[in-house]
C-alpha positions in Angstrom: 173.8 98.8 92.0 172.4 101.8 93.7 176.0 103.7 92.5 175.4 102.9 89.2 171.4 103.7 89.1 172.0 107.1 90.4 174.9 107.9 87.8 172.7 106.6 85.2 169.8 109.1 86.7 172.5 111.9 86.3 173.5 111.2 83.0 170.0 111.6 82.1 169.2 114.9 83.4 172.2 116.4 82.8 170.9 114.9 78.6 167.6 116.7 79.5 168.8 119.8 80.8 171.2 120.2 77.3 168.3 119.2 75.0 166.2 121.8 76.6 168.5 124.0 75.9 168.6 123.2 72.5 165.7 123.4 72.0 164.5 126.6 73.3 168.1 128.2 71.1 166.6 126.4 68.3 162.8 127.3 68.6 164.2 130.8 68.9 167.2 131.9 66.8 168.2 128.6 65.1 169.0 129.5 61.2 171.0 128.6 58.1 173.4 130.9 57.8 177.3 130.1 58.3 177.6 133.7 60.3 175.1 136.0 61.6 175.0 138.7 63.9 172.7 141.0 65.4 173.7 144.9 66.7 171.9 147.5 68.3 173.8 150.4 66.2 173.4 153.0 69.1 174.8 150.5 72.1 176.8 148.6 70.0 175.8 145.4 71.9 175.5 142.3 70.5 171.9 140.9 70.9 172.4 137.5 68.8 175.2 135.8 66.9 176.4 132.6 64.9 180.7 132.3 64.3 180.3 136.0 64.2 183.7 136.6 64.6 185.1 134.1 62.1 186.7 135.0 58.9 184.8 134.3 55.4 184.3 135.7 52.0 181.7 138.6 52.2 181.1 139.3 48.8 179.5 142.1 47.6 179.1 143.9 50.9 182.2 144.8 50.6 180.6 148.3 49.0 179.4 149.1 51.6 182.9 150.6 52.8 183.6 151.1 49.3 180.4 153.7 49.6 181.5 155.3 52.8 184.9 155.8 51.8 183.8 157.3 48.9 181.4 159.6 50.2 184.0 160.9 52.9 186.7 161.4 50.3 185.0 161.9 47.1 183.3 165.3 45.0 179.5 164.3 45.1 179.3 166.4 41.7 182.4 165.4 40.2 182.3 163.5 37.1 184.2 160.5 36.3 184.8 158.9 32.9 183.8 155.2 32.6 186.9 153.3 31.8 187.4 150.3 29.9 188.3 148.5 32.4 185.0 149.5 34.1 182.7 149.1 31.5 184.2 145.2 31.3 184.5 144.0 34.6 182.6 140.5 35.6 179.8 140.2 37.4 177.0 142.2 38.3 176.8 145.7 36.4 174.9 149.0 36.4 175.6 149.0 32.6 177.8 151.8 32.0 179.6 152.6 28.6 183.2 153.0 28.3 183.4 157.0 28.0 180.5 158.2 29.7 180.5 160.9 32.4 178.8 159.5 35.6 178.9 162.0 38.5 180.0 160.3 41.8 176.7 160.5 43.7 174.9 158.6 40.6 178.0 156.0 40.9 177.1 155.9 44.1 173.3 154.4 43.8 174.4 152.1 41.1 177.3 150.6 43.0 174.3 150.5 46.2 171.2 149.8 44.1 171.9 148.0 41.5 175.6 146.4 43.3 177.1 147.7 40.0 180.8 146.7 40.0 181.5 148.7 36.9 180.6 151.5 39.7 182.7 150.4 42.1 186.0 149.9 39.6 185.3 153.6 38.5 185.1 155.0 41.9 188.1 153.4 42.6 189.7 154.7 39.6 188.7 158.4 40.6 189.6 157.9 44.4 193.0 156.1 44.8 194.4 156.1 40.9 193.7 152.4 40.6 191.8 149.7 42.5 194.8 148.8 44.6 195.1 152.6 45.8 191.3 152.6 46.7 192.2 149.6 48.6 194.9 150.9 50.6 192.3 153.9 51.4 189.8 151.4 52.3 191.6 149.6 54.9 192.9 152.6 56.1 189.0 153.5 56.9 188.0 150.1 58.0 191.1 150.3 60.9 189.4 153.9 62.1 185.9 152.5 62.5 187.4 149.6 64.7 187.1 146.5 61.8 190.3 144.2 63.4 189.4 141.3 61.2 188.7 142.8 57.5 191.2 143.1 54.9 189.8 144.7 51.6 191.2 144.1 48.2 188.8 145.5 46.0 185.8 148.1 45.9 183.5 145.4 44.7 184.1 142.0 47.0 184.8 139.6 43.7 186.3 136.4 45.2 189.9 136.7 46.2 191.6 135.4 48.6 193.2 138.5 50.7 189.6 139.6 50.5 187.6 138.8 53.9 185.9 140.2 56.8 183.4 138.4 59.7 180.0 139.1 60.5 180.7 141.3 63.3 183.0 144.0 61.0 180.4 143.9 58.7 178.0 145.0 61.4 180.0 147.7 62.9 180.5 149.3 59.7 176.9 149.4 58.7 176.6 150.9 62.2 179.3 153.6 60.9 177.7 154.0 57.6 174.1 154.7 58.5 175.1 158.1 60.9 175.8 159.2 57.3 172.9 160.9 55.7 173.6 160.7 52.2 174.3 156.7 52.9 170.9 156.2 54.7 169.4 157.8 51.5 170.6 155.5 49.1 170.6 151.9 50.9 167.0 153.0 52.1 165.7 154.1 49.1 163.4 151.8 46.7 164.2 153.7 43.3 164.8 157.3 42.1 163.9 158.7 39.1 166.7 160.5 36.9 164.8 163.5 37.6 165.3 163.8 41.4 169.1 164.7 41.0 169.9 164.9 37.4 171.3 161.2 37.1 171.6 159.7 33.5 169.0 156.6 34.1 166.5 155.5 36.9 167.4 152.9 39.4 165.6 150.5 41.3 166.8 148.9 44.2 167.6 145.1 43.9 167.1 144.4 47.6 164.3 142.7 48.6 164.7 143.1 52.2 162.9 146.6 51.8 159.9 145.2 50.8 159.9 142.5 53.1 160.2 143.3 56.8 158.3 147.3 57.4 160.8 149.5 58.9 163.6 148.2 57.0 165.8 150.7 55.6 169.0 149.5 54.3 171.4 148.0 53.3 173.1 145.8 51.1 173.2 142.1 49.5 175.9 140.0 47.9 177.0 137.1 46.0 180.1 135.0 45.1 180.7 131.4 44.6 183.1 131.2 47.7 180.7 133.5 49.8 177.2 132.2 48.8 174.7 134.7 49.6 175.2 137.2 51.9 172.8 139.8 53.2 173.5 143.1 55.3 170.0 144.6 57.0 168.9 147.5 58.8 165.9 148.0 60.5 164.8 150.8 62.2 163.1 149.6 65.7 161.9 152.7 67.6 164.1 154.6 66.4 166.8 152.7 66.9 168.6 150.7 63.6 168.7 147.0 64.3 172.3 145.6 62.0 171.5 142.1 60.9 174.0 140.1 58.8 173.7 137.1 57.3 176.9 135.1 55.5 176.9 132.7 53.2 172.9 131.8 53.9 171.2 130.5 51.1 167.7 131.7 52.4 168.8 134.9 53.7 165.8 137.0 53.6 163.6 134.6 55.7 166.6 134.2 57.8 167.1 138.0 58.0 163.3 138.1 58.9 163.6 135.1 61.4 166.2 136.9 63.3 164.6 140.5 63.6 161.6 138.4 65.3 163.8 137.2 67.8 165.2 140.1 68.7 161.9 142.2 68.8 160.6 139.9 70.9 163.4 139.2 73.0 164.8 142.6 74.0 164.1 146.3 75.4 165.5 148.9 73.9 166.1 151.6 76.1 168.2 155.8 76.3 168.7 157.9 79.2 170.5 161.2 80.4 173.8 160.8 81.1 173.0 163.7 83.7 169.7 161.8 85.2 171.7 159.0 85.9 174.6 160.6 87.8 173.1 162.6 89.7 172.6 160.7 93.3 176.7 160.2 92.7 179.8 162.7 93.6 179.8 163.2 89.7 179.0 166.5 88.8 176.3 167.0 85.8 178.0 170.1 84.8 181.4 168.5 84.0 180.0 165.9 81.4 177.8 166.0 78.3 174.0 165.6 78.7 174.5 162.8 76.3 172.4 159.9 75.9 172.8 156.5 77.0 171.9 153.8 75.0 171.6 150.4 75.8 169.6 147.1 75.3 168.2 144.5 77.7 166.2 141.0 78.1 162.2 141.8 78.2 160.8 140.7 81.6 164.0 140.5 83.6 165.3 142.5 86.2 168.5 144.4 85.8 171.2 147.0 87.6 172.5 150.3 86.5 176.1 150.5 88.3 178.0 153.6 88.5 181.4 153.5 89.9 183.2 156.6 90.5 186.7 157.2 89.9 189.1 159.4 92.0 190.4 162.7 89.6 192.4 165.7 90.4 190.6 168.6 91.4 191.8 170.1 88.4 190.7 167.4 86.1 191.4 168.3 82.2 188.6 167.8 79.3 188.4 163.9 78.6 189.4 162.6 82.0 187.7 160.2 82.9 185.5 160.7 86.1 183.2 157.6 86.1 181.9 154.1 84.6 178.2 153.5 84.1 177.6 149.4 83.7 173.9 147.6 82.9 173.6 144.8 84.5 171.1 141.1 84.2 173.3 138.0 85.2 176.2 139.7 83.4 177.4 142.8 82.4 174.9 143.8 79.2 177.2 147.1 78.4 179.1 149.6 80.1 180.9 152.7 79.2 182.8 155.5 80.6 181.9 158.7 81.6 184.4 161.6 80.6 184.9 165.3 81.4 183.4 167.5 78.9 
């Protein structure tokens, strides 16, 4: 009897301990969406996320690479004839007319602005000689920036089903994307007038998460039976862009929201010299970049900065690697090598 009372006492706290748990995860970061993530775009580090990793639909985020790999390929001032095939394709649309003369960089705030895939068929069109030639240059792009579960088969994310990426891609490439001036310009913007650059009409931005949360400054949403509504965020925290995504989330901008509260009150945000922090070790400042080192930890908590050293030859060659500089609270938050200059 006394056995069985104290496995039944067990069973209970072990019950309470889990629902605690639960509750404290749901109080916090619980939310409707099928995949979310959040990034610090500087560390990199992951500071929330929901089947992040898992493979779905993603809709019109999708031009999001379709932008980058059009501003690193493409003539800004170029311009491209609307094609038939442009002017008719499904879905969302800027409203182009077969035969006009649309200068990349205007195709490039309709495709952003307005999610225009008229815009997106026509940069394709320009850049690769047909939508499955942009393609090809797409994934080409998304393999550089590190996306190792995307596959891309259009410039405009219609449902198909070689078409798919995960919360996490979606993150890093928005990460990628917003180092780019001309990008941050656009996905930040709330309109611009047809005056500013010479464009052919005014556009006004179709995403509400720019009005919503202050600070925000990008990026992109998106829409497709199979993907439900989708929602890529940026929001600039001290200077620092905060990547939210949100996948197949019906209420994606109080989700979107939800989430940046979690992680503003949740985490520190901090940089240092690269030089500052070796310089009680055998590492020499001189032989690395004063570079800045980024990284994110849990408000309230104590945490370690580890650097281990590594044995080089004295003649050690540019990009050796002399060191590793780890963060540390419970587990290893980030870490990062340290390499001749």
């Amino acid at each position: 009897m006394r056995n069985r009372n104290i496995r039944i006492m067990l069973v209970i706290m072990v019950f309470l301990l889990l629902t605690n748990n639960f509750i404290a995860y749901g109080d916090e970061i619980s939310n409707d969406a099928r995949c979310a993530i959040a990034l610090d775009s500087k560390s990199k580090q992951v500071l929330y996320e929901k089947k992040a990793y898992e493979v779905v639909p993603m809709a019109s985020t999708t031009k999001i690479l379709t932008a980058i790999t059009a501003i690193k390929y493409g003539n800004l001032d170029e311009e491209i004839t609307i094609s038939k095939n442009s002017a008719g394709i499904r879905g969302s649309t800027v409203g182009y007319r077969a035969g006009e003369k649309i200068k990349l960089k205007e195709l490039l705030f309709g495709l952003m602005f307005k999610s225009g895939n008229d815009a997106a068929i026509a940069i394709a069109e320009y850049l690769g000689g047909s939508v499955e030639g942009f393609a090809m240059l797409m994934n080409d792009m998304a393999k550089n920036i590190g996306l190792l579960d995307s596959h891309f088969e259009s410039p405009h994310g219609l449902d198909s089903q070689n078409h798919f990426s995960t919360a996490y891609d979606l993150a890093l490439v928005t990460s990628k994307a917003m180092e780019n001036d001309l990008f941050r310009e656009i996905v930040g913007s709330k309109e611009i007038s047809k005056a500013k650059y010479n464009f052919t009409r005014d556009y006004n931005n179709i995403n509400k998460i720019l009005w919503n949360i202050p600070n925000a400054n990008g990026v992109k949403t998106g829409y497709t039976g199979q993907a439900g509504k989708c929602l890529v965020s940026s929001i600039n925290h001290n200077g620092r862009d905060v990547i939210i995504v949100v996948l197949n989330c019906t209420p994606r901008w109080k989700t979107t929201e939800k989430i940046y509260k979690y992680v503003d009150k949740t985490y520190d945000f901090k940089e240092e010299s690269l030089n500052d922090l070796v310089k009680d070790t055998k590492i020499n400042g001189k032989d690395i970049k004063d570079d800045k080192f980024y990284y994110v930890t849990k408000k309230g908590g104590e945490f370690e900065k580890n650097i281990k050293e590594f044995q080089v030859p004295r003649k050690s060659m540019c990009g050796d690697i002399l060191g590793k500089i780890s963060i540390i609270q419970g587990k290893e938050l980030k870490s990062e090598y340290i390499y001749k200059k």
